[in-house]
N, C-alpha and C positions, 0 to 999 in steps of 0.2 A: 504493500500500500504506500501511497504517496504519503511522504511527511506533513503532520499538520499546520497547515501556515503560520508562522509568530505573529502576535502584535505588537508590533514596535511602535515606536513614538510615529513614524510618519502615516503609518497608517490611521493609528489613532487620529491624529491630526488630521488627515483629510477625511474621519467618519463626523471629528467635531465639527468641521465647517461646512458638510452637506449640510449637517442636523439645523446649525445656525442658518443656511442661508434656506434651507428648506422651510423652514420654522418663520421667518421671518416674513418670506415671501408672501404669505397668506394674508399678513397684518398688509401690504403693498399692494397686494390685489384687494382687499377692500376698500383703503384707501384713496386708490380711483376712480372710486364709484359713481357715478352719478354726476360727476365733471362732464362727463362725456358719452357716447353711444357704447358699448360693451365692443362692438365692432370696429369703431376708430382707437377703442385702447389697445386691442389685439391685436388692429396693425401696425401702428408703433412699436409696438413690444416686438415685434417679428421683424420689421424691418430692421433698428438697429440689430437685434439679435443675430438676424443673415450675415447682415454688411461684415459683425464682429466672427461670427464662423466661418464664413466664405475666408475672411482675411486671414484666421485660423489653421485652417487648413490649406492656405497657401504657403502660409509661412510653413508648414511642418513638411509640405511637401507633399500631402499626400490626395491621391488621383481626384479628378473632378470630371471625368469624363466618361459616360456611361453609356448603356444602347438605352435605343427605349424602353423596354421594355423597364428597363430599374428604374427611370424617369416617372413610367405610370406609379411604379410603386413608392416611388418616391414621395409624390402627390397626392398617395393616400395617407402616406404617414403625415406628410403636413398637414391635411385636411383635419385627419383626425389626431394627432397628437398637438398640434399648434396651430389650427384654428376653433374648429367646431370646441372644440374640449375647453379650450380658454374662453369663448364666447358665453357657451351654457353654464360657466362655474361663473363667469362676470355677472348675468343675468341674475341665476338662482346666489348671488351672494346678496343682491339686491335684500333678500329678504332673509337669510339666514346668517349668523353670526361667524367670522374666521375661524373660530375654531372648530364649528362643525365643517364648515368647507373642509380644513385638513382631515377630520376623520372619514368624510366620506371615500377624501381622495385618497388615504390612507388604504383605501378597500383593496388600489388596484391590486396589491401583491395575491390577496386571496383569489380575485377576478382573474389575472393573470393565471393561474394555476388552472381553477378553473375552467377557461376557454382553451388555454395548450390543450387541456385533456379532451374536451371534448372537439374542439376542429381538426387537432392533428396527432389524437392518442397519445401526447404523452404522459409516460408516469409521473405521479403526484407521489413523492417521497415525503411518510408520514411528517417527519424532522422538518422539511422546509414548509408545508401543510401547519403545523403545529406554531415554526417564526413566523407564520406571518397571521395567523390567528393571535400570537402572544403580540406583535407589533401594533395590530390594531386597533387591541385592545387596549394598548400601552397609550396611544392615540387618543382614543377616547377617555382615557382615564384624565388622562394631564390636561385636556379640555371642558372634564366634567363641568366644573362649577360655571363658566360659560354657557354652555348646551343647557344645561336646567334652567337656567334664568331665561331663556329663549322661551317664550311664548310663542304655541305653534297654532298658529290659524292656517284656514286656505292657501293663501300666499307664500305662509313660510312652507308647506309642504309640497306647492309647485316648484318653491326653489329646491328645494332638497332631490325632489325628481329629475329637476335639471343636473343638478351637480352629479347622481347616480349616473345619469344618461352620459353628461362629459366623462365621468371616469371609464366608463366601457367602451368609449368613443378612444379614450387615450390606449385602452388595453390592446383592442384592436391594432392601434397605430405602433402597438409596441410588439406586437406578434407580426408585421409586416416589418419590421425593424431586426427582429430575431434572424426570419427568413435570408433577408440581405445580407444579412451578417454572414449567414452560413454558408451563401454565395459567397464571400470574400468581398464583401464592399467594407469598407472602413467604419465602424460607425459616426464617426468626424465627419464625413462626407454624407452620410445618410442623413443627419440632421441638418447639417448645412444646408442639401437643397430640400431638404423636408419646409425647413422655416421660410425658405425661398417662394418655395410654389405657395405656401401657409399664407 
């Protein structure tokens, strides 16, 4: 068997600054709520995003040139990983609180599992089935006191269907992401023009 991977300080360090900038993110997307159309935010946010990945993956060097075929697929990941999916969470935040936004989106690892199994049989290892039941629940815990103060009427449970709807939307985007992978597309490059077409 493969030795089991250390956790050294740099890995720690880059799990702390996902969690930060993940964490954070939530509090940013409510934030510009209601300034604007949920669809003028979502193109901002993907345009500078592109500009910074395109340039990204120039600087590293690595390919940007594909048949069509990865193009189509490309443009569903963008559709669905970085547009559709940011637009329905800008919407349905309108009415639900940031912190349930993260639990919902919290879901995708479960959802993720879930759809592998059922589109393209693969197996669901109890152990990773298990982190990501414990992850989301960890989610929902650290946001409790928020979500109960949430008063749910009609409204707030449109939003909440929206933000279900953008997570499955993302899981999707992230199972045509897998695929390319497995072709040997970069993922650097698969986002790039993901966010492009997005």
């Amino acid at each position: 068997p493969a030795p089991a991977p250390v956790l050294d300080a740099t890995t720690l360090g880059l799990y702390g600054a996902v969690v930060l900038v993940w964490g954070v993110s939530w509090i940013a997307l409510k934030a510009h709520l209601g300034v604007v159309a949920p669809e003028v935010s979502a193109l901002w946010r993907f345009m500078i995003a592109a500009a910074i990945m395109v340039a990204w993956v120039a600087a590293r060097g690595d390919r940007m040139r594909f048949p069509v075929r990865d193009h189509l697929r490309f443009a569903v990941v963008g559709a669905c990983m970085f547009s559709f999916n940011f637009v329905l969470f800008y919407y349905g935040g309108l009415h639900i609180p940031s912190g349930l936004l993260a639990v919902v989106f919290s879901l995708a690892s479960v959802m993720n599992l879930l759809l592998g199994a059922a589109l393209f049989r693969q197996r669901i290892e109890p152990r990773v089935a298990l982190g990501a039941l414990i992850g989301s629940l960890g989610v929902a815990l650290l946001f409790w006191p928020e979500i109960a103060g949430a008063g749910f009427d009609r409204a707030a449970l449109g939003g909440l269907g929206l933000c279900v709807l953008g997570t499955l939307l993302f899981c999707c985007g992230n199972l045509v992401t897998g695929r390319l992978q497995r072709g040997g597309v970069p993922v650097q490059s698969i986002n790039a023009w993901g966010m492009v077409y997005s």
